[in-house]
C-alpha positions in Angstrom: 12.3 -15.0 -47.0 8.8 -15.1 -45.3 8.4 -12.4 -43.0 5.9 -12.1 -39.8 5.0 -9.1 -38.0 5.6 -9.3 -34.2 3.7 -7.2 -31.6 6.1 -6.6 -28.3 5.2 -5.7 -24.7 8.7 -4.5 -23.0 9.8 -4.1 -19.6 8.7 -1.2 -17.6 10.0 2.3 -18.9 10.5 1.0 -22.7 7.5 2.0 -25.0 5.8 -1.4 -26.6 6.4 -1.6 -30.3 6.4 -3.8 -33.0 9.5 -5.6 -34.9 9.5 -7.3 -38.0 11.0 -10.8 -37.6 12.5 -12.8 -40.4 13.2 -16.6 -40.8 17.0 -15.9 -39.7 15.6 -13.9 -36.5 13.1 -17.0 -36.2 16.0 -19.6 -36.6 18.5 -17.5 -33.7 15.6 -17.2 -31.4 14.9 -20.8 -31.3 18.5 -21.8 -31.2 19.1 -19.7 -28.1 16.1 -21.3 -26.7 17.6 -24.5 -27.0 21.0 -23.6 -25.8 21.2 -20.0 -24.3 25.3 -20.3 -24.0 25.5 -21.3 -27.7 28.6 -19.3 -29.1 27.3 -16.9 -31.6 30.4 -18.8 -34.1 27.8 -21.9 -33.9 24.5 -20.0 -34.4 26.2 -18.4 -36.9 27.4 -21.8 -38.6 23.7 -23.1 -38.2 21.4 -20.4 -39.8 24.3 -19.4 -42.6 25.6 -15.9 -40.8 29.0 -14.1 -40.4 29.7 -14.3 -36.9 29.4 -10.0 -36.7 26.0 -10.1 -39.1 24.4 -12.6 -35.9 26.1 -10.5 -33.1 24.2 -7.9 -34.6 21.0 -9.6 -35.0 21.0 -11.0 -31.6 22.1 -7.3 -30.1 19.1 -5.4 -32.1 16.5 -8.6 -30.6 17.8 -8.1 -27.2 17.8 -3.9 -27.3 13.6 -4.3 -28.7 12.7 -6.5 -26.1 11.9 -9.2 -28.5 13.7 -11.6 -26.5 16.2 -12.3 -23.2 19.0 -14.6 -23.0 18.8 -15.3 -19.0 20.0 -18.4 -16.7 16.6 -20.0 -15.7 17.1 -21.2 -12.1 14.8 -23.4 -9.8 14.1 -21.3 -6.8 13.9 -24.6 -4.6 17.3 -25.7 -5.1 18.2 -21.9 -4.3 16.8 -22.0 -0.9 13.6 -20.4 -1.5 10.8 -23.0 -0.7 7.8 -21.1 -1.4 6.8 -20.4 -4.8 2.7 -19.8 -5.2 0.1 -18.5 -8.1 -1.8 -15.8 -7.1 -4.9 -14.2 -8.3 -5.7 -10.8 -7.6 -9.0 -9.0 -8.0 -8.9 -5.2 -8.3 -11.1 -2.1 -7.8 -10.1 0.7 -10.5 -6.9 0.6 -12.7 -6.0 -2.7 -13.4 -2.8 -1.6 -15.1 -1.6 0.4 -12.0 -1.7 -2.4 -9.9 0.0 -4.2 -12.3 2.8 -1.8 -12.5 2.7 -1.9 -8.5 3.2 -5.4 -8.0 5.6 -5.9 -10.7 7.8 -3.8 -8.7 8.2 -6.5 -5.7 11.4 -7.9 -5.7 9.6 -11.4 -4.7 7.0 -11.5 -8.0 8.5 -12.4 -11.0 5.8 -13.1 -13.4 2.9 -10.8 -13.6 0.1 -10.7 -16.3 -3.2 -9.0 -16.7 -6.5 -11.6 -17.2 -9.9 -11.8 -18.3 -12.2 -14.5 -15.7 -12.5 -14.1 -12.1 -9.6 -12.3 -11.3 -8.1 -9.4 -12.9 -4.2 -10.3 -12.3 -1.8 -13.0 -12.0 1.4 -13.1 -10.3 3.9 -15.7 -10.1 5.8 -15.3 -6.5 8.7 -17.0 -4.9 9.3 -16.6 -1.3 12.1 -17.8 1.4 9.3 -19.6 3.2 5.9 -19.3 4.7 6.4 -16.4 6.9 7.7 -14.6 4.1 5.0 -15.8 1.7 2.3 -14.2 4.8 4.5 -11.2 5.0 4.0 -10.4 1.2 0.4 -10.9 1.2 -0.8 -9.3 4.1 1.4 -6.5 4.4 2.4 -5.7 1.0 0.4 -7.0 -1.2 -3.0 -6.8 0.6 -1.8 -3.2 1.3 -2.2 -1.8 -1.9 -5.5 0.6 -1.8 -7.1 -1.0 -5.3 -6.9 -4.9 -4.1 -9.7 -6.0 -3.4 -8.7 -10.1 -2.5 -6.4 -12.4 -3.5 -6.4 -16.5 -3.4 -3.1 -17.8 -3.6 -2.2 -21.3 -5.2 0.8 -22.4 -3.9 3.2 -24.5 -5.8 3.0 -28.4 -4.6 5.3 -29.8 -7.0 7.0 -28.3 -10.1 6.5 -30.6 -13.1 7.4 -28.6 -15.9 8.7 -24.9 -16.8 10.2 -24.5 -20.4 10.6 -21.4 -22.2 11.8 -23.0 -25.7 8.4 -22.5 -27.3 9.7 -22.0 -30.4 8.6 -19.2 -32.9 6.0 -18.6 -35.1 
């Protein structure tokens, strides 16, 4: 069995790390990425597991951070009709901020960047006024920002997280 070497970043609180993944970790990843809900009987069936030695395998994944088995929603259809890009550009610790703004409950994406800005979240607001309220007061708020330019979100073409593995 090949074997690849993984590096993680986990949430907030939980140490990064590194996990060794095998081609039966490989092969339930990417059938949960197809069908999240898939019993663990039928991932078992497909890559050649007991049921326990996949409930296993799919428990120690979760527990490192390796991967998340989540409902994906679309915020539109939820009533939230804002959902925007924004670049931030920071003065100091780039990392602090980031741990800053990943705490708003209304950013759920946020990732640290080389180029002309220094961060990128991913927001999604009730509307306009609540889109201002988060950048002015909040966001803009925060000592170390020093701007932002916000993209918002026209029309939603594609968002996929079945990737596959590597």
């Amino acid at each position: 069995m090949a074997r690849a070497r993984a590096t993680i970043s986990t949430t907030p609180g939980r140490p990064a790390g590194s996990v060794t993944l095998d081609d039966t970790d490989k092969a339930i990843i990417e059938a949960l990425q197809h069908d999240g809900r898939m019993p663990y009987t039928r991932v078992a069936e497909l890559i050649g597991l007991s049921e326990a030695a996949t409930r296993q395998r799919v428990q120690r994944l979760t527990e490192s951070g390796v991967m998340q088995v989540v409902a994906v929603t679309d915020p539109l259809s939820l009533g939230f009709r804002r959902m925007a890009m924004v670049g931030v550009r920071v003065e100091g610790d780039v990392r602090a901020v980031a741990e800053a703004v990943a705490e708003l409950p209304e950013v759920d994406y946020v990732v640290v960047v080389s180029g002309s800005f220094d961060l990128l979240l991913e927001i999604v607001c009730e509307d306009d006024a609540d889109l201002l309220r988060l950048l002015n007061d909040t966001l803009r708020a925060i000592p170390a920002v020093r701007s932002t330019e916000t993209f918002t979100y026209l029309h939603l073409e594609k968002q996929t997280y079945a990737w596959g593995t590597r």
